[in-house]
FIVEX-949114 format. One record per residue (C-alpha): residue number from 0; residue in one letter; chain; x, y negated, z negated. Coordinates in nm, 3 decimals, padded with zeros to 5 digits. Last residue first. Example, Ala and Ser with C-alpha at 12.3 -4.5 7.8 and 13.67 -1.06 7.14 Angstrom:
2
+-----+----+----+---------+---------+---------+
|   i | aa | ch |       X |       Y |       Z |
+-----+----+----+---------+---------+---------+
|   1 |  s |  A |  01.367 |  00.106 | -00.714 |
|   0 |  a |  A |  01.230 |  00.450 | -00.780 |
+-----+----+----+---------+---------+---------+
END
This chain:
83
+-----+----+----+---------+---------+---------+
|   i | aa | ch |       X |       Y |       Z |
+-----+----+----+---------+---------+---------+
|  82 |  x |  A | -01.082 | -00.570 |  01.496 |
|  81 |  x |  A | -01.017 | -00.897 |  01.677 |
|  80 |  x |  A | -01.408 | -00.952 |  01.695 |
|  79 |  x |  A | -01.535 | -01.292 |  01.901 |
|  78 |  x |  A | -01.443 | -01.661 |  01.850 |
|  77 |  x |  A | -01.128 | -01.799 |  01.633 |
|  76 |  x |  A | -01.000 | -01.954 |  01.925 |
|  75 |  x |  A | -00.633 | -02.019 |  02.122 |
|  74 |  x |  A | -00.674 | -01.764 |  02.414 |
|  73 |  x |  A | -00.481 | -01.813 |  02.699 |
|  72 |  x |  A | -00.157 | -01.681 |  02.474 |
|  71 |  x |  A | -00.332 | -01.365 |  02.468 |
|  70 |  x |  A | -00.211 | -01.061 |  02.250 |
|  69 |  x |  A | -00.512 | -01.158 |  02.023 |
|  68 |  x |  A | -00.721 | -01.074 |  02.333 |
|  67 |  x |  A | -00.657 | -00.719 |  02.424 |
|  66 |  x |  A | -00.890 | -00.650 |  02.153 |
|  65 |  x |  A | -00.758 | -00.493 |  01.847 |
|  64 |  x |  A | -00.671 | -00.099 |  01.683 |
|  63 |  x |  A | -00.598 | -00.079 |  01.362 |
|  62 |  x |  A | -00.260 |  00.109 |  01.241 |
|  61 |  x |  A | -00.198 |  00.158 |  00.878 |
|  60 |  x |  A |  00.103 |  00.142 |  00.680 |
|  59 |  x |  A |  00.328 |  00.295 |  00.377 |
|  58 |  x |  A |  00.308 |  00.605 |  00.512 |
|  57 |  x |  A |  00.481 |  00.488 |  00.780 |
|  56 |  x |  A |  00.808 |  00.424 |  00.579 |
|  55 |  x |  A |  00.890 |  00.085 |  00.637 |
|  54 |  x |  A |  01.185 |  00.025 |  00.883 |
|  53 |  x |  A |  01.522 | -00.010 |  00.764 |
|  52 |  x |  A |  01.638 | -00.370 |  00.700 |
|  51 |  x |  A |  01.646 | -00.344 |  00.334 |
|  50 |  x |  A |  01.891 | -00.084 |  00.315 |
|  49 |  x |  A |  02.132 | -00.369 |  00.485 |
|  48 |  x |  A |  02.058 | -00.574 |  00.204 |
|  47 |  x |  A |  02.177 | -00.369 | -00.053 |
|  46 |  x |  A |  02.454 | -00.281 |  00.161 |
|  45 |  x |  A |  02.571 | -00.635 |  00.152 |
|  44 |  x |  A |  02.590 | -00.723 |  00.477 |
|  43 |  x |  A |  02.413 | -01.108 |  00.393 |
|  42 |  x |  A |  02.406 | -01.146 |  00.011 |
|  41 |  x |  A |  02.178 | -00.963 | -00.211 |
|  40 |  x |  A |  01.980 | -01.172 | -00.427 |
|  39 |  x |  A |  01.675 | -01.297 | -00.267 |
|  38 |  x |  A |  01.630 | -00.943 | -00.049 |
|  37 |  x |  A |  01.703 | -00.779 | -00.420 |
|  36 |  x |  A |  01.438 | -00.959 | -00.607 |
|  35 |  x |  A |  01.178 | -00.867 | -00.345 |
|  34 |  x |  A |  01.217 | -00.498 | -00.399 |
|  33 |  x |  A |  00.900 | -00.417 | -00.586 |
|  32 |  x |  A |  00.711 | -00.619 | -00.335 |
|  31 |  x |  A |  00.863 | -00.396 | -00.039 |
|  30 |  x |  A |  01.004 | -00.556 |  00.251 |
|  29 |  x |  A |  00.904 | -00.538 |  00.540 |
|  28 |  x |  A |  01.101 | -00.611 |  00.872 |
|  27 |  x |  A |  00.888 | -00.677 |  01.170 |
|  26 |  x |  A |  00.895 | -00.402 |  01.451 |
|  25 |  x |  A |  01.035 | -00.283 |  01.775 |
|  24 |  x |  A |  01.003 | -00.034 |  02.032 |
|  23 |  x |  A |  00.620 | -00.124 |  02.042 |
|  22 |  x |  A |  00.261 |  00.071 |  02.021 |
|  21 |  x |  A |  00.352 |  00.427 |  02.067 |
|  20 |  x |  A |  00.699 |  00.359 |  01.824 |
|  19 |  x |  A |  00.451 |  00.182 |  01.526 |
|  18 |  x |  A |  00.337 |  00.457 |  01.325 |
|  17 |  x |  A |  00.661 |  00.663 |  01.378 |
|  16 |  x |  A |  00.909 |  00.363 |  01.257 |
|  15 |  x |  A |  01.000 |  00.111 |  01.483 |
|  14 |  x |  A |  01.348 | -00.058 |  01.514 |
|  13 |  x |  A |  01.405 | -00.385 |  01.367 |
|  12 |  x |  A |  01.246 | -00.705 |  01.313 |
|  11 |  x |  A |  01.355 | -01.047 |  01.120 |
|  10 |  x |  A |  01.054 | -01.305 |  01.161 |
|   9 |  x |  A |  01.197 | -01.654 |  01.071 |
|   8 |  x |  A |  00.997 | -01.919 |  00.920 |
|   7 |  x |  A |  01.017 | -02.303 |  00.893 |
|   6 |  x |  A |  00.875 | -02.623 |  00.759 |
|   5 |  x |  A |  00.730 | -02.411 |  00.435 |
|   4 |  x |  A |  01.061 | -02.412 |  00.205 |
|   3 |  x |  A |  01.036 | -02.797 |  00.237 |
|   2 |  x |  A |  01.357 | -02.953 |  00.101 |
|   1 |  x |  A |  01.591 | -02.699 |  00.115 |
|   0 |  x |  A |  01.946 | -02.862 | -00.019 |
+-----+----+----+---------+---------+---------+
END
């Protein structure tokens, strides 16, 4: 039994859509609110689930542009502008 549902997190990516191919080759999977019930329910290669690990439609994001910094492991503050 899951104890502590907040112990542990995995990030699941998969290929990038338009917005995010000039930044990275790769990209988190999102998951729609409305389809929330279905990631819980569907079971692993279901092809419910499958359709869930498509990239997001770009539409549905934004790209902002940050300092170099946030990508830095040497830097470990909450000092300066990110965005």
């Amino acid at each position: 039994m899951w104890r502590d549902p907040l112990s542990t997190c995995t990030i699941l990516t998969t290929r990038a859509n338009e917005l995010m191919e000039p930044i990275h080759h790769r990209m988190p999977v999102i998951v729609p609110r409305e389809l929330h019930a279905v990631w819980w329910e569907a079971a692993s290669g279901d092809p419910e689930m499958t359709a869930l690990m498509e990239p997001l439609a770009s539409g549905s994001m934004t790209a902002h542009p940050v300092e170099p910094r946030v990508d830095s492991p040497a830097v470990d503050d909450t000092q300066g502008t990110l965005f």
